[in-house]
N, C-alpha and C positions, 0 to 999 in steps of 0.2 A: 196499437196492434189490432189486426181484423183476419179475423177467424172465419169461415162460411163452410158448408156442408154444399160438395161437388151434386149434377144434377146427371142423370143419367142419359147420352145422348135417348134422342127419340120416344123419352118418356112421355114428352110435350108438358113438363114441369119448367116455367116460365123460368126465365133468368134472372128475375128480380124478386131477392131472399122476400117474405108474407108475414115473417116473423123474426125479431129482430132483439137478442140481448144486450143491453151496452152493462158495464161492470166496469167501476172504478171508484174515487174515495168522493162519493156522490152519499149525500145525508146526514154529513155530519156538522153543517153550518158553515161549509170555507164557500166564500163570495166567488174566487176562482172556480173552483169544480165545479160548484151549482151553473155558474155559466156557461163555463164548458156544453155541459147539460143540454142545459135551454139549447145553444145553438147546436149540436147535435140532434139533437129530436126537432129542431125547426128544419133543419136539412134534410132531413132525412123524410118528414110529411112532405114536404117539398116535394121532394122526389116519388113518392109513393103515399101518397094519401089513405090507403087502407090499410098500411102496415102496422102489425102486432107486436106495440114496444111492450119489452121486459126490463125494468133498472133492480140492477142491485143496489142497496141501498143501505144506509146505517139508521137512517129512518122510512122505514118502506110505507106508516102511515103518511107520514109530510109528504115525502117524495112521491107518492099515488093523488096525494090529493092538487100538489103544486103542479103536477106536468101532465096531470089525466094520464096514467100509464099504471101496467100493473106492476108491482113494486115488491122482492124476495127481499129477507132480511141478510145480511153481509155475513153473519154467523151460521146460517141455516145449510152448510153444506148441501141432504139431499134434495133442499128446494131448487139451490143452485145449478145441481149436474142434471135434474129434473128439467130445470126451463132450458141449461143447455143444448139438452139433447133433443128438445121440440123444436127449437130454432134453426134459423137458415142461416144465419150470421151473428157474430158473435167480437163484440167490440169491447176490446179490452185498452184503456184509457183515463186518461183526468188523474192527477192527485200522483202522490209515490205509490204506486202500489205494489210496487214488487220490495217497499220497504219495511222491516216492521215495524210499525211507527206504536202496535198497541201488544207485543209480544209477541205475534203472531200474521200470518199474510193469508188468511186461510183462501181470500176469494181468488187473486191472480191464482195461487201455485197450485187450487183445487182445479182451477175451469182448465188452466195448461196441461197436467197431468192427464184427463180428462179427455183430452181433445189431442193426446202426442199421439194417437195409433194410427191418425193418419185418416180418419172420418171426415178431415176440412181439410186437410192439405192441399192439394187442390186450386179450391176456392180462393183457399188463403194467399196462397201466391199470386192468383190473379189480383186479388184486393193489396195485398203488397205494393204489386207496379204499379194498379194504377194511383197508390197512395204517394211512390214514388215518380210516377208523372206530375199529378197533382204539387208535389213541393218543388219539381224542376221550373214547373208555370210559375209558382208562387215568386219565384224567385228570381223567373224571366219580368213578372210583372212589376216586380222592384227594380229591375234593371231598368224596366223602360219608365216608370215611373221619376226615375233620377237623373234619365236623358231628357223625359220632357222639363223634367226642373231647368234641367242646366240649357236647356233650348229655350225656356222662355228668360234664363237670363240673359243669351246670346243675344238676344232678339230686345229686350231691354237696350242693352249696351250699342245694340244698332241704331234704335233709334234715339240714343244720347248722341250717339257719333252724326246721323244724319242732321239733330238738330248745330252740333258745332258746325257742320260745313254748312247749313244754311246761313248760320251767325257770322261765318268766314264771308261768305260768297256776298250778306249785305254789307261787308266792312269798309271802310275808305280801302285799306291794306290790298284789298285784295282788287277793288277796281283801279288802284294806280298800279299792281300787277299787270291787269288785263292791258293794259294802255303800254304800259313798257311792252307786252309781248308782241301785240298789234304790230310798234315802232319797229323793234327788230323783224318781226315777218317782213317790213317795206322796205327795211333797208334791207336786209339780206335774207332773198326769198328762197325756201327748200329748191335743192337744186343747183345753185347760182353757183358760181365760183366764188363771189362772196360765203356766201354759207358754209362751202368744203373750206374754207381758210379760216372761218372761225370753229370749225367744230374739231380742224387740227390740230389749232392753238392747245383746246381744248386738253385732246389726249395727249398733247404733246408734256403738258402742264402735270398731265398725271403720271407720265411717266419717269418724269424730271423727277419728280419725289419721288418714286418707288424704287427707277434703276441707274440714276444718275444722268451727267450731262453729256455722256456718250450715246447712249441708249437716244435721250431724248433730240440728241441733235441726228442721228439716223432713221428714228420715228417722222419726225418733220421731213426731211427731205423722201422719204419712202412715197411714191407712188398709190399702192395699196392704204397708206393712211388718212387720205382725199377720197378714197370709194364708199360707196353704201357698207362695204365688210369691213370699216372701220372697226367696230364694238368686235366683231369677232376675229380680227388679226390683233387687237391687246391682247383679250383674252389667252390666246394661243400664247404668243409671247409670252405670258406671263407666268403660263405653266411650263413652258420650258424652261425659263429661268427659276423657277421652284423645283422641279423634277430635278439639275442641272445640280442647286444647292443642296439637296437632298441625299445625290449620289456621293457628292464630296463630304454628308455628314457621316454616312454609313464608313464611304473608306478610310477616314480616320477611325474608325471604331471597328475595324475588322477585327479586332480579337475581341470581341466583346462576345460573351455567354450564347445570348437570344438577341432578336430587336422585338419590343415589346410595343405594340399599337394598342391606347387607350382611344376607345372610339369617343368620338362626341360626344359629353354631357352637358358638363356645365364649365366656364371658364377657370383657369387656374386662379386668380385672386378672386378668390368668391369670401366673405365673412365665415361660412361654415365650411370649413377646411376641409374636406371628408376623404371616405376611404380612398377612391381614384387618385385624389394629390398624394395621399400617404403611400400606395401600394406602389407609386410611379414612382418615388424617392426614392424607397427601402430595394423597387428592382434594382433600381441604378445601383443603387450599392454594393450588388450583388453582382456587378460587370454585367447587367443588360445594360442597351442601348435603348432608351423608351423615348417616345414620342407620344405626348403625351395632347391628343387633339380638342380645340377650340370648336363651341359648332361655328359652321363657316358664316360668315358677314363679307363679301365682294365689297364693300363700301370702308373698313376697318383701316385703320393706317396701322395696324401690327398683321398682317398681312406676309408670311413667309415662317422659317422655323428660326427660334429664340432658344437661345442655350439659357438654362435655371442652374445648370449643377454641371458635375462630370457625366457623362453622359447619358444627359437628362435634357431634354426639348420640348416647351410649344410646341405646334405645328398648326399654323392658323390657314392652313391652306384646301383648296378644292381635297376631295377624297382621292379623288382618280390620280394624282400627283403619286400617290400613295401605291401604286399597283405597280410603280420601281422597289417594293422592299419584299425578294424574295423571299416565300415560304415565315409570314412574319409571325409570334403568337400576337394574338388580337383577344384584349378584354372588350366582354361586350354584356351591356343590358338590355331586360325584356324589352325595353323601348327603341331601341337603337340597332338591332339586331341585320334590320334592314340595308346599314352602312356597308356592313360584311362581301356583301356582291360589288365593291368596290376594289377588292383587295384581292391580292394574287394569292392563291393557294397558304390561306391562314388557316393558323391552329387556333382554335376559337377555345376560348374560355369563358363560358357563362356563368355570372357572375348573381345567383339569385338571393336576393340584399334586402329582402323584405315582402310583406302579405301585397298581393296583386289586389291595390285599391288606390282608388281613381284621385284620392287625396294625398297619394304618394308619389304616382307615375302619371302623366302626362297619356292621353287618349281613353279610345273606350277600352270598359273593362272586357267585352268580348273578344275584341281583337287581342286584347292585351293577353288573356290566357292565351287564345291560340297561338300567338307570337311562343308565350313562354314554352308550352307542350313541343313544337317546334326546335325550339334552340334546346330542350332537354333530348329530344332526341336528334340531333344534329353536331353537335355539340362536340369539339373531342375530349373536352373536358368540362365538368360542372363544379362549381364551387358553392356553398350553402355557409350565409353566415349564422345561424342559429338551427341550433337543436329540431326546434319545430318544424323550420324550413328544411333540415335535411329529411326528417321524415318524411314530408313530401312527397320530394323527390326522389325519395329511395326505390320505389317500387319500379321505376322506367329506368332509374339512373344508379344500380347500387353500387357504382364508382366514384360515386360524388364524394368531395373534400368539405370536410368540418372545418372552418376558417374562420374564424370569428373577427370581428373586429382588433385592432391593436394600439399600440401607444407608440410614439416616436422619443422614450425613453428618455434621452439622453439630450435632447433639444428641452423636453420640460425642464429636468435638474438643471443644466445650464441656465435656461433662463432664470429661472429663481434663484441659484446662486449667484449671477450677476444683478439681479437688482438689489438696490439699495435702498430705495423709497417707496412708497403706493402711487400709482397713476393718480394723476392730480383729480380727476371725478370719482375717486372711491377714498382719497385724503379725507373730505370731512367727514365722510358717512362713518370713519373710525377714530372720529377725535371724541365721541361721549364713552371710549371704552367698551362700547354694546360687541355682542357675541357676535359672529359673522357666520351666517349659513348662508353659502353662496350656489349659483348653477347657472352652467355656460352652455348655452345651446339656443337648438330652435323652439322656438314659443311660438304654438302649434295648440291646434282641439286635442292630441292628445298630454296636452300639459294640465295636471289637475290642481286646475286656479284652486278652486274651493277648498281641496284641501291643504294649499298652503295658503289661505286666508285664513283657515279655523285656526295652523299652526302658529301666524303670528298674532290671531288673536289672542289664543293661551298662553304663549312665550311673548309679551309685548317687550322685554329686556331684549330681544334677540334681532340682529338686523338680516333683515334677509335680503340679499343684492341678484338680481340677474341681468345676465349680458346675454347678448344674441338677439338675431333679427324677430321683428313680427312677423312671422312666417306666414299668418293668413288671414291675420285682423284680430287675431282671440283675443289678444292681451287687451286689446281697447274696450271689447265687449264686455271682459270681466269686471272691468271697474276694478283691479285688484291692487291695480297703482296709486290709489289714493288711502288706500291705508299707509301710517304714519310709519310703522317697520319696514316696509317694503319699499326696496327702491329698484328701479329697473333703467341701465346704464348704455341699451343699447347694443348694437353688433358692435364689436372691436376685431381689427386685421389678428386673424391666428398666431403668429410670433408675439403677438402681444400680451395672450390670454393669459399664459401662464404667470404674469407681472400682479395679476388678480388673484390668481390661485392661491401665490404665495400668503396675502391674508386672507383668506378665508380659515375658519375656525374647524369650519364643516363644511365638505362638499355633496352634493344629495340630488337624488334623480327622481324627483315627486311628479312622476306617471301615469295618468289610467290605466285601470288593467282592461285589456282589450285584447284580440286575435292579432293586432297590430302591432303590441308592446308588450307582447308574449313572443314575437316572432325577432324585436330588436334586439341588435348587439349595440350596447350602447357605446360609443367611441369614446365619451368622455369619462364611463368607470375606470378605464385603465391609467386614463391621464389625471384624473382624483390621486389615484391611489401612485404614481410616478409622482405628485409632488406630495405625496405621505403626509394624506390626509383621510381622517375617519371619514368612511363614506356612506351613506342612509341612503335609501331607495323604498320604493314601495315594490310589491312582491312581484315582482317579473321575474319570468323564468330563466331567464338569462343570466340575471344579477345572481340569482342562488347559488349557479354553479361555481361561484368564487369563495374564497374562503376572506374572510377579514370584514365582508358587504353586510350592514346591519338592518334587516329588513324590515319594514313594516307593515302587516299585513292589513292594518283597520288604521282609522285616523290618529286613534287614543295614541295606537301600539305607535306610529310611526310617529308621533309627538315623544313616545317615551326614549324611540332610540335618536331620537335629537339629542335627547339630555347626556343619555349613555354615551352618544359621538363626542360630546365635549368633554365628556368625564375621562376620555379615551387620546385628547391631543398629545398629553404629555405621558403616554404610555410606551414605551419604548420599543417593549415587545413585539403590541398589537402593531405600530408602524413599520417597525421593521419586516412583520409580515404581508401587509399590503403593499410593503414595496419590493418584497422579493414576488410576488403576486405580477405587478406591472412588469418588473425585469420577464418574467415568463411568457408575459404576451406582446413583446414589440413587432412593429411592423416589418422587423427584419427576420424575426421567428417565421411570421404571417407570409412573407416572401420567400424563404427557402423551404416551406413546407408548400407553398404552389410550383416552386421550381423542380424539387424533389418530384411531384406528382408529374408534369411535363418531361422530366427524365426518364421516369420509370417508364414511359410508356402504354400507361395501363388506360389512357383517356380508350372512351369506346369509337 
C-alpha cells in the first residue's frame, strides 16, 4: 500500500516525494522482508538518489546500520506519526502486517488511522494506479515471456522438421518419387486430354466411395468434371448431398424439443469421454435432436452425419452445411466461438468449463479472454461449471447457470452389474489380495505425482492403479511408474472404465491445488461415487461441496483418509449416501436444468 502527501499546484514543490517512510515487519530476522527491503530502497535510490529514507523497524539499530537509513522503533508510536507526518510518501508493505502476529498491529492500524483524514488521499491514488499499471506490465511481461518460450519451441520443432525433409529429399524413396513424377509429366502433360482423363478417373474414384455408382457414373460422363473447376464442382456436390441428408434428418425428428449444435471440439471416440459427449446424450434423451460436430477433415472417410442414438448424430461435415438448421441452440467454447458466424440465427450457449489457461485451451491467452468477454456478453445464455467460475462471470452475466459437471448414472451401475471378471491387465495386479486405490483420468501437471509417491510409499500394502492418457508427458517426467505399488494401465475406450471401477477399493482425485483445480468439476467424482465407492480427493473446492468426499488437506491428512476410505467400503450407510449424491447429479439433471434455463427465457 503507498500513501503520499498531494503538492499544491504552483507551489513549485517538485513531484518527486524528498522523504520517504517505508513500514512493514522489517527487523525482525525474516530473509523475506529484509529482502523486500533491500530491493525497495535499491529502487527507490535508483530513482532518486537524494531521497530521505525512514524504516520502521523491530530493530532500528540493525536496520540503520544494514541499509544506511534512519531507522524508528515499531513500538514507538509518537516517533512513527512523527516521521509520518514529515514525509511525502509513505509505504506501507513486507510481512503480515495488518496481522497480529505479537498481540497487537500498533504500526499499520497507527500510520492508517493517521493518514484516513485525507492528508495523502490524493497522492495515494495516483501511487495506487500507477502500482496497478505497474502489475498489469508485470503480468504482460509474463505473457510475452511464455510466448517467446513457446516460439522458440516452435522454432525448435521447425528446424527438426526442416532437417526430416532434408533426410527425405536425400533418400532413394524420394528420388524414385521425383522420377515417377517426371514419367507421368511426359506421358500426360497438364493440359492434355491425357491429363483431364486421368484426373477424372481420379474424382470419379472418390466419388464412387462417398455417393455410390450412380453419382460416380454421372460424375464421369459430366463435362464440367474434365475442366480446371473440377475440385470445386465436387466440392459443391458434396455439400448438396449433405445439406440434402441433413434436411431428411431434421424431418424425421420434427417433434423433437430443440436441435441442439455442439460446435467442434474434439472427436466423439476420444479415451476421455467428457462433458460435450455426456450433455449430447442426456439432450437427446430429453427429445432434442443434437448434432453433435467433428472438427472438419475434407480428406476423412466418415465424412457426412452418423446416427449414435435416438436422435443423436455425428456431423463430420463443412459448417456452412449447417446454416439449413433454423434458429438452432448452439453450444459453444471460448475457443470455438468463431464457428457461430456459420449458423443461421442460433441461440448460443456459452459454456465456460474452466480458468482461461493456455495448458487447457488451444491459442493465445490474449485472444482467448477477449474471445471469452465477447461470448459473455453476446451470449443468450452462459453456463459456469464451478462456483469460482460462476463468480466470475457474475458481474457482466448475473443470469448465468451453476452446472456443474455430472455422471451417466445408470450406464456406470449397469456396467458393473454386468461384469463378472477384472479386465485381463488389472487380473494380476489383484491376485496378491493388495488394497486397490484406483483413478481414471487425464495424467496432466496438474496431477500431484509426489504426493501419490509419498502415499505409496507409506502404504506399500496398497496398489495404486491408473488409467487414462499421458495427456502432456508428466507421467514419464515423474518417474512415478517405477515404484513397485504403482502401476499405470493406460487410456481405456469409456464404456469400458467402469469394468475397472468395479475393483477398485478406493477411488481418489490426488490434485494440485491451484486457480486451475479450484475452478474443476471433476467428472469422475460423480462416477466414484455411481459405482459406490469411498471417494478421497485433496482440497478442492468443488469436491467440498459434496457430502460423503473425504478430503485431504496436507499429505499426512490425505494418507489418513485413505485408511478411513477402506475402513468405509463395507459401510453401508456412508455408500448409500454417495450414491444418492451421484443419483442427484446425472447428466440428465445437468440437461433439463439448461433446457429449463432455454425455456424460461431469461438468456440476456
Amino acid at each position: 500500500m503507498v500513501s503520499g502527501r498531494s503538492h499544491e499546484k504552483g507551489s513549485g514543490a517538485s513531484s518527486m516525494p524528498k522523504k520517504v517512510l517505508i513500514a512493514g515487519y522489517h527487523g525482525f530476522g525474516n530473509t523475506g522482508d529484509e529482502t523486500i527491503l533491500t530491493a525497495m530502497l535499491q529502487s527507490l535510490r535508483a530513482s532518486e538518489p537524494t531521497l530521505e529514507l525512514v524504516v520502521v523497524s523491530g530493530s532500528p539499530e540493525m536496520t540503520a546500520a544494514r541499509h544506511s537509513v534512519r531507522s524508528v522503533l515499531w513500538t514507538d508510536l509518537p516517533a512513527i506519526v512523527a516521521a509520518a507526518e514529515e514525509c511525502d510518501l509513505v509505504i506501507l508493505g513486507g510481512g503480515g502486517i495488518f496481522q497480529n502476529y505479537r498481540g497487537r498491529s500498533i504500526t499499520a492500524s497507527s500510520l492508517l488511522s493517521s493518514f484516513a483524514d485525507g492528508q495523502i488521499g490524493q497522492r495515494a491514488e495516483r501511487e495506487n494506479e500507477i502500482g496497478e499499471l505497474q502489475a498489469q506490465s508485470a503480468v504482460q511481461n509474463r505473457r510475452i515471456a511464455t510466448l517467446q518460450g513457446q516460439l522458440a519451441e516452435r522454432e525448435n520443432e521447425i528446424g527438426e522438421l526442416r532437417a526430416q525433409i532434408e533426410s527425405v529429399e536425400r533418400s532413394f524413396g524420394w528420388g524414385l518419387l521425383q522420377l515417377l513424377w517426371r514419367t507421368g509429366s511426359w506421358l500426360a502433360p497438364r493440359g492434355t486430354l491425357r491429363y483431364r482423363a486421368f484426373y477424372a478417373m481420379i474424382l470419379t474414384q472418390w466419388v464412387l466411395r462417398t455417393e455410390g455408382v450412380g453419382a460416380a457414373w454421372r460424375a464421369a460422363r459430366s463435362e464440367a468434371w474434365r475442366g480446371p473447376g473440377a475440385a470445386m464442382t465436387i466440392h459443391s456436390r458434396q455439400e448438396e448431398r449433405l445439406s440434402r441428408e441433413l434436411q431428411a434428418i431434421i424431418a424425421q425428428h420434427e417433434s423433437a424439443l430443440e436441435t441442439v449444435i455442439f460446435l467442434p471440439s474434439v472427436e466423439w471416440n476420444i479415451s476421455l469421454f467428457q462433458r460435450p459427449q455426456q450433455l449430447s446424450l442426456a439432450l437427446a434423451r430429453q427429445n432434442c435432436l443434437v448434432l453433435f460436430c467433428e472438427p472438419w477433415n475434407p480428406g476423412a472417410r466418415s465424412i457426412g452425419f452418423h446416427r449414435l442414438d435416438d436422435r443423436l448424430y455425428t456431423a463430420h461435415v463443412p459448417l456452412r452445411v449447417l446454416k439449413g438448421v433454423r434458429s438452432p441452440v448452439a453450444f459453444t467454447l471460448v475457443y470455438n466461438g468463431a464457428c457461430l458466424s456459420e449458423l443461421d440465427s442460433a441461440r448460443v450457449v456459452y459454456e465456460h468449463i474452466d480458468e482461461l489457461d493456455v495448458s487447457l485451451f488451444p491459442g493465445d491467452i490474449d485472444a482467448l479472454e477477449r474471445d471469452h468477454v465477447k461470448l459473455l456478453r453476446e451470449a443468450t445464455y452462459v453456463v459456469a461449471t464451478a462456483e469460482k467460475l460462476l463468480g466470475q462471470v457474475s458481474e457482466l452475466r448475473p443470469d448465468a447457470l451453476l452446472c456443474p459437471n455430472g455422471v451417466d448414472y445408470h450406464l456406470i451401475r449397469r456396467t458393473i452389474d454386468e461384469t463378472t471378471k477384472p479386465p485381463d491387465d488389472l487380473k494380476p495386479l489383484l491376485k496378491d489380495a493388495s488394497l486397490v486405490v484406483g483413478y481414471y483420468g487425464a495424467l496432466a501437471e496438474w496431477f500431484d505425482y509426489d504426493l501419490l509417491a509419498r502415499a505409496a510409499a507409506e502404504r506399500p500394502h496398497y496398489r495404486f492403479v491408473l488409467i487414462g492418457p499421458d495427456y502432456d508427458g508428466s507421467i514419464g517426467k515423474s518417474s512415478i511408474t517405477k515404484l513397485e505399488n504403482i502401476s499405470w494401465l493406460g487410456p481405456k475406450p469409456y464404456p469400458d472404465v467402469a469394468r475397472y471401477l468395479k475393483y477398485f477399493d478406493v477411488a481418489t482425485i490426488p490434485f494440485k491445488l491451484n486457480d486451475i483445480t479450484h475452478a474443476v468439476s471433476p467428472l469422475k467424482l460423480f462416477e466414484y461415487m455411481a459405482g459406490r465407492k469411498p471417494v478421497v480427493t485433496t482440497d478442492m473446492r468443488e469436491c467440498r461441496r459434496y457430502p460423503g468426499v473425504l478430503i485431504g488437506g496436507n499429505p499426512r491428512e490425505f494418507i489418513k483418509r485413505l485408511d478411513e476410505a477402506l475402513a468405509r467400503r463395507d459401510d453401508h450407510a456412508y455408500l448409500a449416501q454417495v450414491d444418492q449424491v451421484a443419483r442427484d447429479n446425472s447428466w440428465d439433471v445437468r440437461a433439463q436444468a439448461i433446457l429449463q434455463l432455454i425455456r424460461s427465457g431469461e438468456g440476456s
